[in-house]
N, C-alpha and C positions, 0 to 999 in steps of 0.2 A: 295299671301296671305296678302292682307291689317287687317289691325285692329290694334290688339295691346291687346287684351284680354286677358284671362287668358289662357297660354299654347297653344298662338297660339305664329308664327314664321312670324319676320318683316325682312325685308333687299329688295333688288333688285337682281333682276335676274343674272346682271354679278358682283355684289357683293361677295367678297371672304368669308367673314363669314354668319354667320347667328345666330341671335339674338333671344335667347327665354327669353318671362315676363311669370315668374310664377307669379301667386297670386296676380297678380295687379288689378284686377279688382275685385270686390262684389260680390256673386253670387245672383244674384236676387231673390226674393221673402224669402227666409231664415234669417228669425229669431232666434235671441238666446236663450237660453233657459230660462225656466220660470223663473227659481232660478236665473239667470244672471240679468235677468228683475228685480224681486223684490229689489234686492240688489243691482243696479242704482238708484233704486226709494229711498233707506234710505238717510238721513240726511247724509253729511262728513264734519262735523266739524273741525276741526283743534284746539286742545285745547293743551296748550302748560302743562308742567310737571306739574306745582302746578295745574294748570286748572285740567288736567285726575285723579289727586290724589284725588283732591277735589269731580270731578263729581262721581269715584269710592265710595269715602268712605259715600259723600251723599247717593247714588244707595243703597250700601247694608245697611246704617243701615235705611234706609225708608224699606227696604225690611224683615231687623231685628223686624221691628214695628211693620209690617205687619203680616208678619209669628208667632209673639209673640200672634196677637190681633186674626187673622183669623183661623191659625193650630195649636195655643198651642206651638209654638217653634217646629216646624216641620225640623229636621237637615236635614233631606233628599230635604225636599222644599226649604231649604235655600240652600245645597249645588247646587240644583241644578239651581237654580238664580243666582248660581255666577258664574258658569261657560260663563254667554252672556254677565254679565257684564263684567267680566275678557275680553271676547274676543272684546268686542265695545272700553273699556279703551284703548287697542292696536290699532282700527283700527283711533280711533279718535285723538289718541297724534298725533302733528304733526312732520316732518321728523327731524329735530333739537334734539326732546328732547324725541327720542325711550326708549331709555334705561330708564327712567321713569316709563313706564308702566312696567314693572317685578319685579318694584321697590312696585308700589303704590297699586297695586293687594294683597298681602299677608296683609296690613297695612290695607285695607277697610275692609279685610277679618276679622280682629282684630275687626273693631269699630262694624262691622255689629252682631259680635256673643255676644255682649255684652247685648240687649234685648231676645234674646234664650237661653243664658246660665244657667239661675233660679241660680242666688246665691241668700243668703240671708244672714242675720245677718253683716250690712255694710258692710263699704269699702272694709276687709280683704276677707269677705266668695263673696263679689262679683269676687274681682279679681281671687282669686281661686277656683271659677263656669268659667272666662274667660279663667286661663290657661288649667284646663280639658278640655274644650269646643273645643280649639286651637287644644291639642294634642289627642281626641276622631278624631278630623275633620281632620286631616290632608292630609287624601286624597283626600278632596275635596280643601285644600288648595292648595296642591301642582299638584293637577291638573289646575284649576286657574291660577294658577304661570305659568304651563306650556304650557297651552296654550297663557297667552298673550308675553309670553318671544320667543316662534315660530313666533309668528301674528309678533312679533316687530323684531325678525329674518327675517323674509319672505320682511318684508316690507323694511330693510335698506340693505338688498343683490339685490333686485330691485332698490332699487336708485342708491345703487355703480355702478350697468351693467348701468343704464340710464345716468348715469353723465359720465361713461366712451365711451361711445357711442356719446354721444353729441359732436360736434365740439367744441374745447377750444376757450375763447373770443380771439381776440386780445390784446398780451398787448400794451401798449401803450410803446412808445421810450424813452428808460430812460434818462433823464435831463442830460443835457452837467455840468460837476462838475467847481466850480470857480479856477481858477488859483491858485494853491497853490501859496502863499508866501515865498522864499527864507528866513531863519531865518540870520539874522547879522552875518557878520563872529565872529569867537568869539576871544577874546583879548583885544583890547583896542576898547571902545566903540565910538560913531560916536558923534562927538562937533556940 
């Protein structure tokens, strides 16, 4: 049995063992799936903390403007716009600064319900159109939350297996130390 293919068996005839490759080869013609396909094809950014917070709270309150101008402040359409941005903020922070994104989700979630809230009578009746707004919505908040805090779970428990898997570098041979110096005997000093 020559080859070396998938779950075939290599060795020599008066050979004491015998060697099986599972899974080492492709299997031919099989493609991934569609959804695997499309989601190669997106954009992977790498945006560092302030970067994901920023493109977050940009996303929703363009989405707050939106929903203000097209549905009237539609919560349901807003809530449900923040659940992709919630989940792209996770996919896109890069691996340094995860903890970011579960951070920055809840805070876009703030800037974005500030065009759908309908306060009125200034400062005071807007902020308190924002905190009703906050605590009406909060299950769309804390879904949001919850999914980019999994994405950035999922994604930094794959790095720990990938970096523990990887071969460690070599260090390099730590430098020979200078000769300490003997201190003077101590008593009468040296003329």
């Amino acid at each position: 049995m020559e080859g070396g293919g998938a779950g075939t068996a290599t060795g020599t005839a008066t050979g004491a063992a015998t060697v099986y490759r599972v899974g080492t080869a492709p299997v031919a013609g099989r493609r991934p799936a569609p959804v695997v396909q499309a989601l190669r094809r997106l954009p992977a950014p790498r945006l560092t903390g302030l970067g994901a917070g920023l493109f977050a709270a940009a996303a929703m309150l363009v989405i707050g403007f939106l929903d203000w101008l097209l549905l009237d402040g539609s919560p349901l359409a807003f809530g449900l716009l923040f659940l992709p941005v919630s989940a792209l903020t996770a996919l896109w922070v890069r691996t340094a600064d995860l903890v970011a994104a579960p951070i920055a989700v809840p805070i876009a979630f703030a800037v974005g319900v500030v065009p759908i809230s309908g306060g009125t009578g200034g400062f005071g009746g807007q902020a308190m159109a924002v905190v009703t707004a906050l605590a009406v919505h909060a299950g769309w908040l804390y879904g949001g939350t919850l999914i980019a805090g999994l994405i950035a779970s999922v994604r930094k428990a794959r790095d720990m297996t990938r970096r523990r898997r990887r071969p460690a570098a070599p260090r390099p041979a730590p430098r020979p130390r200078p000769a300490r110096r003997e201190p003077p005997p101590r008593g009468r000093a040296p003329r």
